[in-house]
N, C-alpha and C positions, 0 to 999 in steps of 0.2 A: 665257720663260714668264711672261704675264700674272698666270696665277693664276685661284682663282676666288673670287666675291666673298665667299662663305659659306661656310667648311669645314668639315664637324664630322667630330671626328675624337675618337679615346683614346690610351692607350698600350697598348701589347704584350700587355699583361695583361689588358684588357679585348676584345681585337681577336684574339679567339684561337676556333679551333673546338675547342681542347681535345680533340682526337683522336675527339669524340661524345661524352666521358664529361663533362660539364661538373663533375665534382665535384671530376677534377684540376685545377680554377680555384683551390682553394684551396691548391696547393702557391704560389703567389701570397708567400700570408704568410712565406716561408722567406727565408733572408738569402743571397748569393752565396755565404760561407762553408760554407756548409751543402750550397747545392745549386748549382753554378755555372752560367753564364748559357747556356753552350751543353745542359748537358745538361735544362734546363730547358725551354729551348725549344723543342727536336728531342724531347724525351719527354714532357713534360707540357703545356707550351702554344703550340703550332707557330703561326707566322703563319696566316694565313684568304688563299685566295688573293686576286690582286688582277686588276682588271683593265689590259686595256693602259693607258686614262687614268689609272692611280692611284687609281681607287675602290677602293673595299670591296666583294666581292662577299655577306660576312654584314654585321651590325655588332646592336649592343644591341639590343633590343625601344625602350627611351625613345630612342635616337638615331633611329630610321626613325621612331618617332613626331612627335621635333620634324620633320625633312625630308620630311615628308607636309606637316604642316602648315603648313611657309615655302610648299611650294611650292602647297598649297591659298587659301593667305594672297597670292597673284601672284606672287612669285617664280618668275621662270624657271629652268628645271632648267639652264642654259648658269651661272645665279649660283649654285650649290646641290650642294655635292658632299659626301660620305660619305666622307672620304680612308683612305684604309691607311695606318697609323701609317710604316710603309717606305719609300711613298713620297710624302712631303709634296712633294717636289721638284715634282712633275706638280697639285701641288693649290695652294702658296701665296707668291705671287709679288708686285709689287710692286702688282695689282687686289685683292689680298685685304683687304677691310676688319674681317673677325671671325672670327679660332677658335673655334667651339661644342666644349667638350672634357666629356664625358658620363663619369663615374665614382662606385663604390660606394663607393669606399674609397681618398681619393688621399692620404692622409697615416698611413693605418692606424691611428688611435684606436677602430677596436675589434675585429675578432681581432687584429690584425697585433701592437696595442701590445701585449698582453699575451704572444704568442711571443716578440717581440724582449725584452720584462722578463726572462721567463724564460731564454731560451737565452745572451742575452748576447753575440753574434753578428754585430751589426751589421743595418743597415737593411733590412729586404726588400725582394724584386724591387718589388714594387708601390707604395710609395713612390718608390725609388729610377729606378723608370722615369716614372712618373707628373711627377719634380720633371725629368729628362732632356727631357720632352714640351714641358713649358712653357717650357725655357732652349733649346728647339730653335732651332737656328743662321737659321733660315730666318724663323723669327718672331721672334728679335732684330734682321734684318735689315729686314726690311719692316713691323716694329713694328702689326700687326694688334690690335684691340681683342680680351684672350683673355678669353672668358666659360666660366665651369666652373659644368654643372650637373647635376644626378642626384642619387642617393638619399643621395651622401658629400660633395656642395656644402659641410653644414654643415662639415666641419671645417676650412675654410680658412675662417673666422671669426673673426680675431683673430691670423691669423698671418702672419708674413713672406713673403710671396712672391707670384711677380712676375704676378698677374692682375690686369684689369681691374675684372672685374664679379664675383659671385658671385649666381649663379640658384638660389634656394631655391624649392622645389614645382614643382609642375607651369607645363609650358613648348607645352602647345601653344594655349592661349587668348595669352599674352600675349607669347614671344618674337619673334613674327613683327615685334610693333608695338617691341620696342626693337631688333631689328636694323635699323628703317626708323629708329629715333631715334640709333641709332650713325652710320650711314650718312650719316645728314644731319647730324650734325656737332652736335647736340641735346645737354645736361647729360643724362647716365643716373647714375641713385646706384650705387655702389657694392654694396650689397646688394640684391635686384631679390627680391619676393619674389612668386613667380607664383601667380593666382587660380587654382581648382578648374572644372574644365571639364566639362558633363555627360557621362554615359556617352553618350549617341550622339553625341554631338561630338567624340566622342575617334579622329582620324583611321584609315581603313587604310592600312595598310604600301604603300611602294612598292617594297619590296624585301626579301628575306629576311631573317631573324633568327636571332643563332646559337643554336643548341640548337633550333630552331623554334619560340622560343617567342610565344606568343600570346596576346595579353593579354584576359579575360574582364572584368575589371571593379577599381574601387580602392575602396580604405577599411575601416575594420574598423569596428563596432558595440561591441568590447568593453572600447575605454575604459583598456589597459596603461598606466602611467606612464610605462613608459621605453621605449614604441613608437613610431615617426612612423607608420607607418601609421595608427594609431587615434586619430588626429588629425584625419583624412579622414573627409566624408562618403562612407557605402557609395552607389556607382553602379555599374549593368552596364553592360556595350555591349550594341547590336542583335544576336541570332542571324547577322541576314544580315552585318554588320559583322565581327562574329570567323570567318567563314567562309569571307569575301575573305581572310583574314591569312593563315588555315589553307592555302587555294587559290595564295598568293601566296609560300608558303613550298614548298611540293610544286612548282610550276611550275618554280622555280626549281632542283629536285634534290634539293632536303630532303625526307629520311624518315623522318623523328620529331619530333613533335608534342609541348608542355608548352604545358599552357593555365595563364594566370596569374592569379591574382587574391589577396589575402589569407586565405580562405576558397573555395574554389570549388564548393565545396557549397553555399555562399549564394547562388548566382548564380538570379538573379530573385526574392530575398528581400533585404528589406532589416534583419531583426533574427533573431532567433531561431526563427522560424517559417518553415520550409522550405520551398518548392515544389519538392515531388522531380520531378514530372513534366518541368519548365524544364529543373532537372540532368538528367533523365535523355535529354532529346532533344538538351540541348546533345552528349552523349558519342554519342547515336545520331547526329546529325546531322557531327560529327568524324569519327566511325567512316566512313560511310556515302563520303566522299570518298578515304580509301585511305592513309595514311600507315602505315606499318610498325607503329609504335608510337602510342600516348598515353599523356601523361603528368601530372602536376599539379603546379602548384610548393609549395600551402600546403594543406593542410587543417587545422582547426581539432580539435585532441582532446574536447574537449566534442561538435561538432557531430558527428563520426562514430559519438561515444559513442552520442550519444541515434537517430541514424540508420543503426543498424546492415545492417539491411537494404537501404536504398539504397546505403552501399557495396560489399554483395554482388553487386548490378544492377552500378552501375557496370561490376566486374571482368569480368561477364560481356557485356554490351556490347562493352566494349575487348577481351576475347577471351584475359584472363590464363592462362595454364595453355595457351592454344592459339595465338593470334595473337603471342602476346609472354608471354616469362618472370613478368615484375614489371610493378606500379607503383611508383611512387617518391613520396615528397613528405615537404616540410620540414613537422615539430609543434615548437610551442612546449609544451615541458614545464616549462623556466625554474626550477620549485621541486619540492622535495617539501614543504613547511611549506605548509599552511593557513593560517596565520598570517600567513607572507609573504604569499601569495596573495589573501587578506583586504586586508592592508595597501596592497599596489598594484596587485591586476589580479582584482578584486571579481568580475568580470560575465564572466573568465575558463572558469569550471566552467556558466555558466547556460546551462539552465534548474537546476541542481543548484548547491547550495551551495557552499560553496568545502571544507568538509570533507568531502567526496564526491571532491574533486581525486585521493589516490593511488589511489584506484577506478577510476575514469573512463580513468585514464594506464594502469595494467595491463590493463586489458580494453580498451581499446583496442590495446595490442601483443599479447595475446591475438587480435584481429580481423585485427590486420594479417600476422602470422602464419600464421593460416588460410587468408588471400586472398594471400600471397605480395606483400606491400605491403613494402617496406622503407623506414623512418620516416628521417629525418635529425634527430634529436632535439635543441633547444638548453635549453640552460640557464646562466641568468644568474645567478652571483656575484658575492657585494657587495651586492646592491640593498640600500640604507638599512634601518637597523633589522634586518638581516641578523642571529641571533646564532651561535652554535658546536652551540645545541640546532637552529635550521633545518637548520644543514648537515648536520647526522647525520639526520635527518629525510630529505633526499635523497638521504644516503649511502644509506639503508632502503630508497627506493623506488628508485632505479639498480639497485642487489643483485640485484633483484625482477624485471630486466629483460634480466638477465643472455645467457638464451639465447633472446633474439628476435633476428636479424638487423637491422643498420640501425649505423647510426654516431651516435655522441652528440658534439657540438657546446660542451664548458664554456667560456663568454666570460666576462670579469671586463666588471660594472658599466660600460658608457660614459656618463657624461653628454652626450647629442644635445641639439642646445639645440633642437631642435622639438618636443621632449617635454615634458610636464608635471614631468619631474628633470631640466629642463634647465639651472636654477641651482645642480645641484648637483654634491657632488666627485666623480670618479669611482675607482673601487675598483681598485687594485695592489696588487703581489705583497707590498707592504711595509704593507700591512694585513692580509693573509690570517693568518685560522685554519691550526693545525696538520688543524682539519675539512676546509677547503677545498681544500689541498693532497692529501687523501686523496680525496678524490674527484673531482679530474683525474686521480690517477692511476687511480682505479678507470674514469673514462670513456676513458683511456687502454688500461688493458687489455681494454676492453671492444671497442673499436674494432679491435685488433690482434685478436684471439679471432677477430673476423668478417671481415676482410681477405679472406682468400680465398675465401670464399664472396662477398662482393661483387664482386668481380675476375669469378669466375668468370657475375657476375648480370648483371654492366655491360659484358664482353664483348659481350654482344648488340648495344650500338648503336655501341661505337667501329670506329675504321673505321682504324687502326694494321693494321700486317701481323702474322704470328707471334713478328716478331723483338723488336718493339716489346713484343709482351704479354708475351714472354719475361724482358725487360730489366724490366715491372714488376713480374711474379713475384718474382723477384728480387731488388727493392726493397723489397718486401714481407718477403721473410725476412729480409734483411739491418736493416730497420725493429726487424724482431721482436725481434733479438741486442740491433742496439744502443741501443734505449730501454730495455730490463731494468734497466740500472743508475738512469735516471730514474724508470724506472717505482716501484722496492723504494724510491727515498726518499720519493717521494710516498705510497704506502700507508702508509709510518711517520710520516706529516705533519708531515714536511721539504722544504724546496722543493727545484725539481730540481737546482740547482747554487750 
């Protein structure tokens, strides 16, 4: 086995169809202890078939992106392979000169660290697989230059372990030209930090994505401190550009459609000022080719606030309530304090102030309630300046949220160093308020309260048999028993163990 010259590839946890439901990606963050490797893998994130050569036949939305690109860049597709983490064997040989390995989160500094603080449990899958990928016996042997790059590059910045390059930003203007600079045997630094490439240069896929996702456009306008997006200039792609992805995902077998972008209601807007008609023919023009579902991965709570009515169109477009159950899509909520909100994500609430925030966030799960939308809500503890009166402030607006359906998200503070808080410390469990503590528990019971109503909402697109939904059922109540005793120290704001 030669090999091929270029592999991009992840680990298990990233390389997963996730049964259709991508949101059990986040049992990810759990430690073996908790949740062992078999049954992890057979119920919550099964391998992605593969093909006879060892490809991948899904892989990430940014890994098909760079492998458009090498291969729009000259690269022949005989040097350019998409490998299934299972079988590297058929992909990296003694011709392989570079592993591209694409990951969110390979060292878990930010959900991950804050479970393993708490549980006490030992490492999760997702590190633990992630440091396996790069000590893989195949790449110790044939010693390939390994480049690690995607949205969790930054945390292998200052740390022990055994990669070449580190690819920060985006990789489809500039990786092609350092895999020509590996290759020819050229000094590349160490840190490689890639330029912003316009939206219509932002390749089509040459190959499915998992979850179908689809990427509309990058960058946010609203300026977060502790966001890398918002770092980024806003760019869309071409209609006709996200339409080949959409085509190139359906061709392939795929029946469910998530269009990506930071906002995607912004799409063909570059600030605050909308062009609904752009959104609303992107959904028509989606619609209009046949995918089961669509879906979105972000919308912005302000933008839906002030746009109420386009997200009515939307729903009825997509055919909610007829063609499909639900929408979905992740909001940043982050705070209930104005004050915080003031202090690091000003331009968060606009065109509305920032004390207009826990207005905006209730009527917005008011909307999404009506329209059968289920939010994936985050919110960030810790951030700088953070006091005990903020967190009761949150405490107030979660309460408040009680009975909308959707799952809430609490992350303790990461310092990302592409952030504007990237010189600073980041927030554990060994700083936390007794407030803080009371409100993972209360997003704790909040999440559990909805469980089966979401089971029974995300049933629509997994593609597990009976026995399988039965076995999450299952997990689901068995969840319910035994976090109660976590659950009652955390409302008393003690931590959970």
């Amino acid at each position: 086995m030669k090999g091929k010259k270029i592999v991009l590839t992840s680990d298990p946890t990233m390389m997963s169809t996730y049964h259709g439901g991508a949101i059990l990606g986040f049992t990810a963050t759990l430690p073996k202890s908790v949740l062992p490797d078999f049954a992890f893998r057979r119920l919550f994130c099964p391998p992605m078939a593969a093909a006879s050569d060892g490809s991948a036949l899904l892989a990430p939305c940014g890994m098909r992106k760079v492998e458009a690109a090498l291969l729009e860049a000259g690269f022949d597709r005989s040097e350019v392979m998409v490998a299934h983490p299972d079988h590297l064997d058929k992909a990296i040989g003694p011709e392989t000169e570079i592993v591209g390995i694409t990951h969110d989160d390979p060292l878990g500094k930010i959900a991950l660290r804050e479970i393993e603080e708490m549980i006490g449990r030992g490492e999760p899958h997702n590190r633990s697989k992630f440091l396996a990928l790069i000590n893989h016996p195949l790449i110790k042997e044939h010693k390939p230059k390994l480049v690690v790059g995607g949205m969790g590059s930054w945390e292998l910045l200052g740390e022990d372990v055994p990669v070449d390059h580190i690819f920060l930003g985006e990789g489809e203007g500039d990786f092609p030209e350092i895999c020509r600079s590996i290759i020819n045997g050229d000094e590349v630094p160490k840190v490689i930090r890639g330029t912003a490439v316009a939206g219509g240069d932002i390749p089509v896929n040459r190959g499915p994505t998992i979850a179908g996702i689809v990427e509309v456009g990058r960058g946010c306008w609203r300026g977060c401190s502790f966001c890398s997006p918002s770092m980024r200039t806003v760019r869309h792609r071409p209609l006709d550009k996200i339409l080949d992805d959409v085509t190139v995902n359906l061709k392939a077998g795929q029946k469910d459609v998530v269009l990506h972008s930071e906002d995607v209601f912004t799409y063909g807007s570059s600030g605050a000022k909308l062009d609904g008609e752009k959104v609303k023919k992107l959904f028509r023009e989606v619609k209009r080719l046949g995918p089961r579902t669509v879906d979105i991965s972000h919308v912005s709570l302000a933008t839906a606030y002030q746009n109420q009515d386009l997200l009515r169109e939307v729903s009825r477009i997509v055919g909610v309530g007829r063609d499909q159950k639900y929408m979905s899509a992740w909001v940043g909520i982050e705070t209930g304090s104005c004050r915080i909100l003031q202090m690091h994500m000003p331009r968060k609430a606009s065109p509305k102030n920032p004390e207009s925030w826990p207005e905006i966030v209730r009527d917005c799960y008011r909307l999404f309630g009506e329209e059968s939308w289920l939010p994936v809500g985050s919110l960030v503890l810790g951030l700088p300046g953070e006091t005990a009166e903020d967190v009761l402030q949150t405490i107030e607006l979660v309460e408040s949220l009680k009975d909308y359906t959707g799952l809430l998200m609490p992350l303790f503070f990461s310092s990302m160093s592409e952030t504007r808080l990237g010189g600073t410390t980041s927030f554990g469990k060994d700083r936390a308020f007794p407030e803080h503590w009371e409100l993972v528990g209360l997003c704790l019971e909040y999440n559990l309260r909805h469980l089966k109503a979401l089971h029974r909402f995300y049933s629509e697109r997994m593609t597990v048999g009976p026995g399988v939904h039965a076995v999450h059922k299952g997990i689901t109540l068995i969840a319910d028993v035994a976090m109660t005793k976590y659950l009652k120290r955390m409302k008393r704001g003690e931590p959970p163990n």
